[in-house]
C-alpha positions in Angstrom: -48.0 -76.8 -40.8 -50.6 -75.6 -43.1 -51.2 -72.5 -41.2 -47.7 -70.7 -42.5 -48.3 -72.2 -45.7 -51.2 -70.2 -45.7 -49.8 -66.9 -44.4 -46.9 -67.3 -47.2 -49.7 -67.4 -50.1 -51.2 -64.8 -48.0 -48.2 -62.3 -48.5 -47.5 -63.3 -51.9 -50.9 -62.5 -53.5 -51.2 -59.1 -51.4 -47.6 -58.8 -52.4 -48.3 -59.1 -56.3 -51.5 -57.4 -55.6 -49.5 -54.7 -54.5 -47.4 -54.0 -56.7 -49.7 -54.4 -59.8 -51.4 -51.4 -58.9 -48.1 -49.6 -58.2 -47.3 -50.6 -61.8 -50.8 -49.4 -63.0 -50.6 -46.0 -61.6 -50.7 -42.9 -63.6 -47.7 -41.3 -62.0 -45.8 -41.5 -58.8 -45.2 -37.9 -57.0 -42.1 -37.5 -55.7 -43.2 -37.5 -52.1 -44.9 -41.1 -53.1 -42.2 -42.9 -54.6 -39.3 -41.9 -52.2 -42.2 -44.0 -49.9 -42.2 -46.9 -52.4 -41.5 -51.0 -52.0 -37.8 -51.9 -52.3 -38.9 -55.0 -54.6 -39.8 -51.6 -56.8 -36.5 -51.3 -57.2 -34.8 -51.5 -60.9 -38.4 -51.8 -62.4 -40.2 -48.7 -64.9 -41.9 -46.1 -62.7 -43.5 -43.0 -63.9 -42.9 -39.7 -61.8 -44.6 -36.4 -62.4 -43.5 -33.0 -60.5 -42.2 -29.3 -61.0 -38.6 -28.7 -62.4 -36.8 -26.9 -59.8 -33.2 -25.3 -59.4 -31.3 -25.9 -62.6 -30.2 -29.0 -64.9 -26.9 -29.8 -63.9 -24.3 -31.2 -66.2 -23.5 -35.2 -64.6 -21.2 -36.3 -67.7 -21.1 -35.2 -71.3 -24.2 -36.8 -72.6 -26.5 -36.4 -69.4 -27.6 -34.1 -66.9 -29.5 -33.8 -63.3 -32.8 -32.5 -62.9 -34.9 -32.6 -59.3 -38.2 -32.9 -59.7 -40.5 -31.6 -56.5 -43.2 -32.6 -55.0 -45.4 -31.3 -51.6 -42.0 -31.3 -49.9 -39.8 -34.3 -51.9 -37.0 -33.8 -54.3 -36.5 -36.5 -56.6 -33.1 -36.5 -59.0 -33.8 -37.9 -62.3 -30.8 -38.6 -64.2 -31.3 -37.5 -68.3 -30.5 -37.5 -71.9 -29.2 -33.5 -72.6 -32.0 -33.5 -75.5 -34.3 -34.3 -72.6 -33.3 -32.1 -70.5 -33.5 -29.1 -73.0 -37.3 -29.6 -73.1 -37.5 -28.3 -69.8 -38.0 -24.1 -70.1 -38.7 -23.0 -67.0 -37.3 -24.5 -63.2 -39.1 -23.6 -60.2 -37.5 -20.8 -57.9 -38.7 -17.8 -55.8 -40.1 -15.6 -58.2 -40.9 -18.5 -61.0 -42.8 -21.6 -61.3 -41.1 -24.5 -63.2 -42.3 -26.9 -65.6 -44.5 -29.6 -64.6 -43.0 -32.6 -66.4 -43.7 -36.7 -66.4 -40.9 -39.1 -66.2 -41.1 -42.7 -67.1 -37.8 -44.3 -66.3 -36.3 -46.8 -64.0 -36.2 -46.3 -60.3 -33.1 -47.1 -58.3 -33.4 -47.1 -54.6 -29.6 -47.1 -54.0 -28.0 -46.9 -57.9 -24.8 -48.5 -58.2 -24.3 -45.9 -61.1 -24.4 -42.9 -58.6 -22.7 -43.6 -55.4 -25.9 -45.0 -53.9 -28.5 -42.3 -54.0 -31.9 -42.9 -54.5 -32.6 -41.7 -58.3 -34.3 -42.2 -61.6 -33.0 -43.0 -64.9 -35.4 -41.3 -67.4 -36.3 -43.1 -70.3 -39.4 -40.7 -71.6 -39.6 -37.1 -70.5 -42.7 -35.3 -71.3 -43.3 -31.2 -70.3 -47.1 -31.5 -68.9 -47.6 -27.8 -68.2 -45.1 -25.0 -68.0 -44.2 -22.8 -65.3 -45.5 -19.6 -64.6 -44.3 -15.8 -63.0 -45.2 -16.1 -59.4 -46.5 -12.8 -58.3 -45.5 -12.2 -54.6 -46.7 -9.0 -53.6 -44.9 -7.0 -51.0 -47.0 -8.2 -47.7 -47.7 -4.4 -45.3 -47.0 -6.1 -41.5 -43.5 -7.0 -42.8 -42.8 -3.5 -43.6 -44.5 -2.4 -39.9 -41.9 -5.2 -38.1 -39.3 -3.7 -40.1 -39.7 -0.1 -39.0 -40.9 -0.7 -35.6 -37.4 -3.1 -35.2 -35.5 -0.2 -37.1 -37.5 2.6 -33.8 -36.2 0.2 -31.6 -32.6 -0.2 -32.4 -32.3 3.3 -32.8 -33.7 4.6 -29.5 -31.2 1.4 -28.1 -28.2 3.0 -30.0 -28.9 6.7 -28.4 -29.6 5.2 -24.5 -26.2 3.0 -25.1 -23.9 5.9 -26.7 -25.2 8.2 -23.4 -24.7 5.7 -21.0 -21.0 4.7 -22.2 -18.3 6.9 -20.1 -17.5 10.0 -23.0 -21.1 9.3 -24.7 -22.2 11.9 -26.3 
Protein backbone atom coordinates (compact mmCIF):
# COMPACT_ATOMS: atom_id res chain seq x y z
CA UNK A 1 0.00 0.00 0.00
CA UNK A 2 2.62 2.47 0.69
CA UNK A 3 4.41 1.86 -2.53
CA UNK A 4 1.66 3.90 -4.76
CA UNK A 5 1.45 6.27 -2.20
CA UNK A 6 4.79 6.91 -2.88
CA UNK A 7 4.75 6.89 -6.67
CA UNK A 8 1.70 9.49 -6.41
CA UNK A 9 4.02 12.05 -4.25
CA UNK A 10 6.45 11.00 -6.76
CA UNK A 11 4.45 12.48 -9.77
CA UNK A 12 3.13 15.31 -7.94
CA UNK A 13 6.46 16.95 -6.87
CA UNK A 14 8.14 16.23 -10.45
CA UNK A 15 4.79 17.44 -11.59
CA UNK A 16 5.02 20.96 -9.74
CA UNK A 17 8.66 20.72 -10.37
CA UNK A 18 7.77 20.81 -13.74
CA UNK A 19 5.87 23.18 -14.31
CA UNK A 20 7.60 25.80 -12.06
CA UNK A 21 10.28 26.00 -14.32
CA UNK A 22 7.87 26.17 -17.39
CA UNK A 23 6.44 29.20 -15.52
CA UNK A 24 10.03 30.60 -14.90
CA UNK A 25 11.15 30.50 -18.34
CA UNK A 26 12.12 33.53 -20.33
CA UNK A 27 10.02 32.74 -23.33
CA UNK A 28 8.45 29.79 -24.95
CA UNK A 29 9.31 29.45 -28.93
CA UNK A 30 6.58 28.54 -30.85
CA UNK A 31 7.95 25.05 -31.70
CA UNK A 32 8.24 24.67 -27.66
CA UNK A 33 4.91 25.52 -26.52
CA UNK A 34 2.77 23.75 -29.25
CA UNK A 35 4.94 20.76 -27.20
CA UNK A 36 3.76 21.97 -23.88
CA UNK A 37 1.71 20.14 -20.65
CA UNK A 38 -2.07 20.25 -21.09
CA UNK A 39 -2.30 21.29 -17.21
CA UNK A 40 -0.45 24.47 -19.02
CA UNK A 41 -3.49 25.17 -20.35
CA UNK A 42 -5.43 28.59 -19.41
CA UNK A 43 -2.32 29.66 -17.32
CA UNK A 44 0.18 33.03 -18.54
CA UNK A 45 2.84 31.90 -20.96
CA UNK A 46 5.32 34.07 -22.70
CA UNK A 47 6.13 33.38 -26.48
CA UNK A 48 8.71 35.00 -28.49
CA UNK A 49 9.09 34.56 -32.54
CA UNK A 50 9.05 36.39 -36.01
CA UNK A 51 5.79 38.08 -37.35
CA UNK A 52 4.95 36.44 -40.42
CA UNK A 53 2.15 36.79 -43.24
CA UNK A 54 -0.11 39.64 -42.15
CA UNK A 55 -2.42 40.71 -39.10
CA UNK A 56 -5.66 39.59 -39.87
CA UNK A 57 -8.75 41.38 -38.81
CA UNK A 58 -10.75 38.51 -36.13
CA UNK A 59 -13.54 41.07 -34.90
CA UNK A 60 -13.58 44.77 -34.58
CA UNK A 61 -11.40 45.31 -31.64
CA UNK A 62 -8.74 42.37 -32.38
CA UNK A 63 -6.76 40.84 -34.88
CA UNK A 64 -4.56 37.50 -35.69
CA UNK A 65 -0.99 37.51 -35.88
CA UNK A 66 1.24 34.02 -36.34
CA UNK A 67 4.17 34.10 -34.74
CA UNK A 68 7.06 31.50 -36.24
CA UNK A 69 9.43 29.55 -34.91
CA UNK A 70 12.16 26.78 -36.46
CA UNK A 71 9.11 25.39 -38.26
CA UNK A 72 5.88 26.26 -35.81
CA UNK A 73 3.24 28.78 -36.27
CA UNK A 74 1.65 29.94 -33.33
CA UNK A 75 -1.72 32.32 -33.67
CA UNK A 76 -1.86 34.91 -31.06
CA UNK A 77 -5.09 36.54 -30.82
CA UNK A 78 -4.53 40.72 -30.13
CA UNK A 79 -5.64 44.08 -29.16
CA UNK A 80 -5.52 46.25 -32.82
CA UNK A 81 -3.24 48.84 -30.75
CA UNK A 82 -1.02 45.76 -30.29
CA UNK A 83 -1.03 44.63 -33.36
CA UNK A 84 -0.04 48.10 -34.94
CA UNK A 85 3.31 47.83 -33.17
CA UNK A 86 4.22 45.22 -35.41
CA UNK A 87 6.12 46.97 -38.70
CA UNK A 88 7.46 44.49 -40.55
CA UNK A 89 5.92 40.43 -41.14
CA UNK A 90 8.16 37.88 -42.31
CA UNK A 91 7.81 36.89 -46.14
CA UNK A 92 10.14 35.93 -49.03
CA UNK A 93 12.03 38.88 -49.67
CA UNK A 94 11.49 40.41 -45.78
CA UNK A 95 12.25 39.47 -42.34
CA UNK A 96 9.44 40.26 -39.77
CA UNK A 97 9.63 41.54 -36.44
CA UNK A 98 10.79 39.50 -33.66
CA UNK A 99 8.22 40.15 -30.96
CA UNK A 100 7.42 38.66 -27.15
CA UNK A 101 4.03 37.69 -26.11
CA UNK A 102 2.89 37.26 -22.61
CA UNK A 103 -0.63 36.08 -22.67
CA UNK A 104 -2.69 33.06 -21.83
CA UNK A 105 -2.29 29.87 -23.60
CA UNK A 106 -5.36 27.85 -24.75
CA UNK A 107 -4.72 24.37 -25.94
CA UNK A 108 -8.21 24.04 -27.47
CA UNK A 109 -9.97 27.78 -26.78
CA UNK A 110 -13.59 27.60 -26.46
CA UNK A 111 -13.37 31.29 -27.85
CA UNK A 112 -12.07 30.04 -31.28
CA UNK A 113 -13.59 26.89 -32.49
CA UNK A 114 -10.93 24.79 -30.61
CA UNK A 115 -7.62 25.77 -32.01
CA UNK A 116 -4.67 25.85 -30.19
CA UNK A 117 -3.94 29.84 -29.57
CA UNK A 118 -2.83 32.62 -27.38
CA UNK A 119 -4.64 35.47 -25.95
CA UNK A 120 -2.00 38.36 -25.75
CA UNK A 121 -1.96 40.36 -22.79
CA UNK A 122 1.66 42.24 -23.33
CA UNK A 123 3.17 42.52 -26.78
CA UNK A 124 6.59 43.82 -26.93
CA UNK A 125 8.63 44.26 -30.64
CA UNK A 126 12.19 42.72 -29.54
CA UNK A 127 13.97 43.36 -32.84
CA UNK A 128 12.63 44.38 -36.18
CA UNK A 129 12.77 42.71 -39.38
CA UNK A 130 15.20 43.16 -41.97
CA UNK A 131 15.50 43.03 -46.24
CA UNK A 132 16.51 39.56 -47.02
CA UNK A 133 18.96 39.72 -49.70
CA UNK A 134 18.54 36.53 -52.00
CA UNK A 135 20.89 36.66 -54.63
CA UNK A 136 20.09 35.07 -58.01
CA UNK A 137 21.94 31.52 -57.33
CA UNK A 138 24.13 30.64 -61.19
CA UNK A 139 23.16 26.52 -61.35
CA UNK A 140 19.46 27.54 -61.32
CA UNK A 141 19.97 29.58 -64.37
CA UNK A 142 22.22 26.43 -66.02
CA UNK A 143 19.09 23.93 -65.16
CA UNK A 144 16.98 26.41 -66.66
CA UNK A 145 18.65 26.72 -70.01
CA UNK A 146 19.83 23.28 -70.29
CA UNK A 147 15.76 22.20 -69.63
CA UNK A 148 14.80 25.02 -72.08
CA UNK A 149 17.98 22.92 -74.93
CA UNK A 150 16.11 20.07 -74.17
CA UNK A 151 12.58 20.85 -74.75
CA UNK A 152 13.46 22.54 -77.77
CA UNK A 153 15.46 19.79 -79.54
CA UNK A 154 12.19 17.48 -78.15
CA UNK A 155 9.72 19.97 -79.92
CA UNK A 156 11.79 19.85 -83.50
CA UNK A 157 12.23 15.62 -83.28
CA UNK A 158 8.25 15.51 -82.42
CA UNK A 159 7.05 18.15 -85.17
CA UNK A 160 9.31 15.86 -87.85
CA UNK A 161 8.20 12.72 -86.68
CA UNK A 162 4.26 13.68 -86.73
CA UNK A 163 2.71 12.62 -90.27
CA UNK A 164 2.72 16.53 -92.24
CA UNK A 165 5.72 17.65 -89.73
CA UNK A 166 7.53 20.11 -91.08
Amino acid sequence: MRRPAAILALTIVLSAVLIGQAHGRQAFTPDELIKIDRDLDGTRVTIEGEAIGEDLRADAKHRWVNLLGESVAVGVYMRNADAALIDDFGSYKHSGDIVRITGIVNIACDQHGGDFDVHAEIVQVISEGQPISRPPQMWKLVLAAVLFAAFAVMAVVYSRRRPGGV
